[in-house]
N, C-alpha and C positions, 0 to 999 in steps of 0.2 A: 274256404280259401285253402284250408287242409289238400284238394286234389290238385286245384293248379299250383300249388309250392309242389309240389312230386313232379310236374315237368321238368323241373329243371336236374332233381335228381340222379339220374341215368347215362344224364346227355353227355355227349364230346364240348369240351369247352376250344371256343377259338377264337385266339387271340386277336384285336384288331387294333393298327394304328390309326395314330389321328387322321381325321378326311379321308379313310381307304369307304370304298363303296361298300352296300350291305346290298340294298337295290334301288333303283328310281322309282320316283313316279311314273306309275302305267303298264309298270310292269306286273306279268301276271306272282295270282300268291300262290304259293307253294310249300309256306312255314311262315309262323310266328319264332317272335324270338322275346329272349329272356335277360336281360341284363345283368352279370354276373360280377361285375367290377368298372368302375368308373362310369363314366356319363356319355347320354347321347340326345342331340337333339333330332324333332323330324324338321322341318320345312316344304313347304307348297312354293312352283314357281308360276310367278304371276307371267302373261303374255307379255309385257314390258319387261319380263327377265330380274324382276324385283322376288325377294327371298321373303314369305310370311312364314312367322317360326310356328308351328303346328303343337311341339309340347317338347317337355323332358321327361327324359328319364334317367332314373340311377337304378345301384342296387338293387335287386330283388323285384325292379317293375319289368310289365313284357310291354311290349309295342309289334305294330304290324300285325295284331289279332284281328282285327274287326272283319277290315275282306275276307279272312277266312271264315269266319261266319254268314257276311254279307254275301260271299260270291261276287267280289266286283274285284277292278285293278287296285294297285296300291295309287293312292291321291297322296302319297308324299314322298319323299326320301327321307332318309334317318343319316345321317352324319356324327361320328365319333367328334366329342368335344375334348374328349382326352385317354389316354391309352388304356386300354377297358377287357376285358373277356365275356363273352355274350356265349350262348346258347341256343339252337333251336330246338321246333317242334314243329311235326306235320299238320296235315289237317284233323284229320281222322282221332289223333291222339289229344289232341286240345279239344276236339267236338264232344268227344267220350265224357272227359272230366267235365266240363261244362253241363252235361246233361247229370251229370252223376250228383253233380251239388245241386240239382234242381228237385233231385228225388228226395 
């Protein structure tokens, strides 16, 4: 766990208010991101336009990593539950440390 907490070491922190967007569902991935203060949820929208909440996260969790492993679009959105500072990461740089805890 020692290389993914060094993600977040480096990065530009960026502040986000409540309900401001990070991305949707379906959109292409381009970063993971790191939660650096306060809470977020994801959520899936159903075709009836009904909201299933997908996970949280606080503190110190990332979310949004998986398609970047998977190579697929994001299957959710992430909504701030409360005023928070988050952090990214590209792909390349998450791929590295992933492999490097495997070694």
């Amino acid at each position: 766990m020692g290389h993914l907490a060094g993600l977040s070491g480096d990065r530009k922190t960026h502040a986000v208010r409540r309900k401001q967007t990070i991305y949707l569902e379906g959109d292409e991935v381009t970063r993971g991101y790191f939660v650096q203060a306060g809470r977020v949820k994801t959520v899936k929208t159903t075709e009836g336009g009904k909201e299933l909440i997908t996970g949280f996260y606080g503190p110190g969790e990332f979310f949004g990593y998986l398609p970047l492993l998977e190579h697929t679009l994001h299957s959710d959105s992430p909504w701030p539950s409360t005023m928070r500072s988050w952090c990214t990461f590209r792909r390349m740089t998450f791929r590295s440390c992933c492999c490097a805890i495997r070694r």
